[in-house]
C-alpha positions as CSV (number, residue, x, y, z in Angstrom):
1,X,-18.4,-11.6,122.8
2,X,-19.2,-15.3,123.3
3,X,-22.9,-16.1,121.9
4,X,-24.0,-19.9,123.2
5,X,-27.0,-21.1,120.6
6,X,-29.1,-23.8,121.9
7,X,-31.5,-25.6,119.8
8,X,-33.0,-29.6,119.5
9,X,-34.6,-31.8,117.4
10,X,-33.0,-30.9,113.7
11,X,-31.4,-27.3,114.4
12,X,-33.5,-25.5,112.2
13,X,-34.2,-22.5,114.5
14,X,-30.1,-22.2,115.9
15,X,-29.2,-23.1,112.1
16,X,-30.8,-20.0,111.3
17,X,-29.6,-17.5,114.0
18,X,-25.8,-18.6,113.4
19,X,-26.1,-17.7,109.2
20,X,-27.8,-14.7,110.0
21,X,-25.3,-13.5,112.6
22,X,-22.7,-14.5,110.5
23,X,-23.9,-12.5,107.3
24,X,-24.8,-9.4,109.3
25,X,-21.9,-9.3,112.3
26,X,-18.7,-11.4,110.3
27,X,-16.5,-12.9,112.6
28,X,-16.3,-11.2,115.7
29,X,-18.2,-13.2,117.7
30,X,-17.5,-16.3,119.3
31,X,-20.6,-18.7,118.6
32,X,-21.1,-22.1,120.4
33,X,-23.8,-24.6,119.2
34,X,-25.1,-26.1,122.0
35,X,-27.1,-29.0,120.8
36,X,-29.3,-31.4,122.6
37,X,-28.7,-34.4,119.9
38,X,-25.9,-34.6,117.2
39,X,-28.2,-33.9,114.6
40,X,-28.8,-30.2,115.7
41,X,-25.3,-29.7,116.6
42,X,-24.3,-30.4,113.0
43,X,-26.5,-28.1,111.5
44,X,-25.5,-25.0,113.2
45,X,-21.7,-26.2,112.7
46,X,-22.6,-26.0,109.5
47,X,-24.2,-23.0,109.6
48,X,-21.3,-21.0,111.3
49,X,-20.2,-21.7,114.6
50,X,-17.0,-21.7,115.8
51,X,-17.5,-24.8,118.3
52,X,-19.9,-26.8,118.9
53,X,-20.8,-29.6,121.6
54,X,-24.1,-32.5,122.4
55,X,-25.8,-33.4,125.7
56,X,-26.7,-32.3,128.7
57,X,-23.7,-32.0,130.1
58,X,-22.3,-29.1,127.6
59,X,-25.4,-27.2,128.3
60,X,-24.6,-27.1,131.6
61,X,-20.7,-26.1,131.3
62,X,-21.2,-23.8,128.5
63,X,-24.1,-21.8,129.8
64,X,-22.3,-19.9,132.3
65,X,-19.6,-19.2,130.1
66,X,-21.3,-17.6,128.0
67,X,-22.1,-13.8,127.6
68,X,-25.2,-14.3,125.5
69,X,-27.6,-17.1,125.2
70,X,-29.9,-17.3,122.2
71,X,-32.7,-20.0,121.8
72,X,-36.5,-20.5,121.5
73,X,-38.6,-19.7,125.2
74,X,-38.3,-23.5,124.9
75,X,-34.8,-23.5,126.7
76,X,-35.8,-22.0,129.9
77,X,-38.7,-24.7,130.4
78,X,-37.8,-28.5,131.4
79,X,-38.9,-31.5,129.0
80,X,-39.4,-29.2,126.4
81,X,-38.6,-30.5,122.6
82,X,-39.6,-33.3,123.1
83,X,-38.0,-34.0,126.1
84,X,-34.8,-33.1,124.7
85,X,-34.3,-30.1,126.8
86,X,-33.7,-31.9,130.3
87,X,-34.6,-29.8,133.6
88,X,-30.8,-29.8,134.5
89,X,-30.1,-28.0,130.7
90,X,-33.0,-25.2,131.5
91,X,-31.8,-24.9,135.0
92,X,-28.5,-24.4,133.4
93,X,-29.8,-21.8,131.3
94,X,-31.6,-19.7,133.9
95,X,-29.4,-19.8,136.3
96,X,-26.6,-18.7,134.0
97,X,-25.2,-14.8,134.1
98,X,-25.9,-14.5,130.2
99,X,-27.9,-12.1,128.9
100,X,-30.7,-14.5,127.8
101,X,-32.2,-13.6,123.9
102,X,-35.4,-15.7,123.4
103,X,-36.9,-16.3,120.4
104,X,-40.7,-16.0,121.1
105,X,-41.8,-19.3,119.4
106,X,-45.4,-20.3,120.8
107,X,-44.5,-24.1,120.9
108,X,-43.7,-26.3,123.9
109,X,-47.4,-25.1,125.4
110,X,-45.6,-21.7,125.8
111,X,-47.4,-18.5,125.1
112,X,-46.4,-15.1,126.2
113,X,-48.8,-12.3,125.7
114,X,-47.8,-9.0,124.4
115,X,-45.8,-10.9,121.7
116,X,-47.3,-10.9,117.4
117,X,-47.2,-14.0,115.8
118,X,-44.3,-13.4,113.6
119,X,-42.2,-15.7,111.4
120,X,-38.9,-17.5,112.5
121,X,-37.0,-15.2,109.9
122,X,-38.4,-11.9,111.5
123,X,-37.1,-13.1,115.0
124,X,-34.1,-13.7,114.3
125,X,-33.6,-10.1,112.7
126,X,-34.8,-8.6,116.1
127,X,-31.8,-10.9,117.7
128,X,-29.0,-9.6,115.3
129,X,-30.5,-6.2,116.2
130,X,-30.1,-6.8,120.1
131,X,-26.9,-8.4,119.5
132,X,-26.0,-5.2,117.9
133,X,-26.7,-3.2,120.1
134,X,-25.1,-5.1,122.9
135,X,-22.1,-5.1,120.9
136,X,-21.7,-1.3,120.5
137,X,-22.2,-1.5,124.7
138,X,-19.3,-3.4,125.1
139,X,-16.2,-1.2,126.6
């Protein structure tokens, strides 16, 4: 299974979804940090993944590569972080066969309803979960 992580700014969130998967799934999967600066590439190198790669650009070869996409709702909505995330990297993302896992986060004037307010950590156990799951799936 190849799992693309895509995060901005410092990383923080995709930093903590690659330790987690590592401590909880090992080594079987293939994760790619998809950064959208340097910075946040670094971190989740750091933090586990087997490859990693900045810009727009790798977003938008990655994405359909991949089998499973994890981020915040932030990727799927242009100019978000900051206006890191560029329309052609959430285009990218939606338009991309993965199984999309988003992390619920209420920022980038995002809200969706039928979600609780839970922390970052809690999240990211849900993901392993699905992950999983999808795992066990796989012929």
């Amino acid at each position: 299974m190849r799992i693309a992580v895509i995060d901005g700014q410092g990383g923080g969130i995709g930093r903590t979804v690659i330790e987690t998967l590592r401590k909880r799934l090992g080594d079987e999967l293939v994760i790619v940090a998809l950064g959208t600066n340097a910075l946040a590439t670094s971190s989740m190198l750091k933090a586990g993944a087997n490859e990693g790669a900045t810009g727009e650009n790798a977003v938008v070869v990655c994405a359909p590569k991949a089998d499973v996409i994890i981020g915040s709702l932030a990727i799927l909505a242009a100019n978000s972080m900051l206006g890191e995330l560029t329309p052609a990297m959430a285009r990218a993302v939606a338009e991309s066969p993965a199984q999309k896992v988003l992390i619920p986060l209420n920022r980038c004037r995002l809200s969706v309803m039928g979600v609780t307010g839970k922390p970052l950590p809690h999240y990211v156990e849900d993901v392993v979960d699905f992950i999983r799951t999808m795992m066990r799936r796989e012929p």
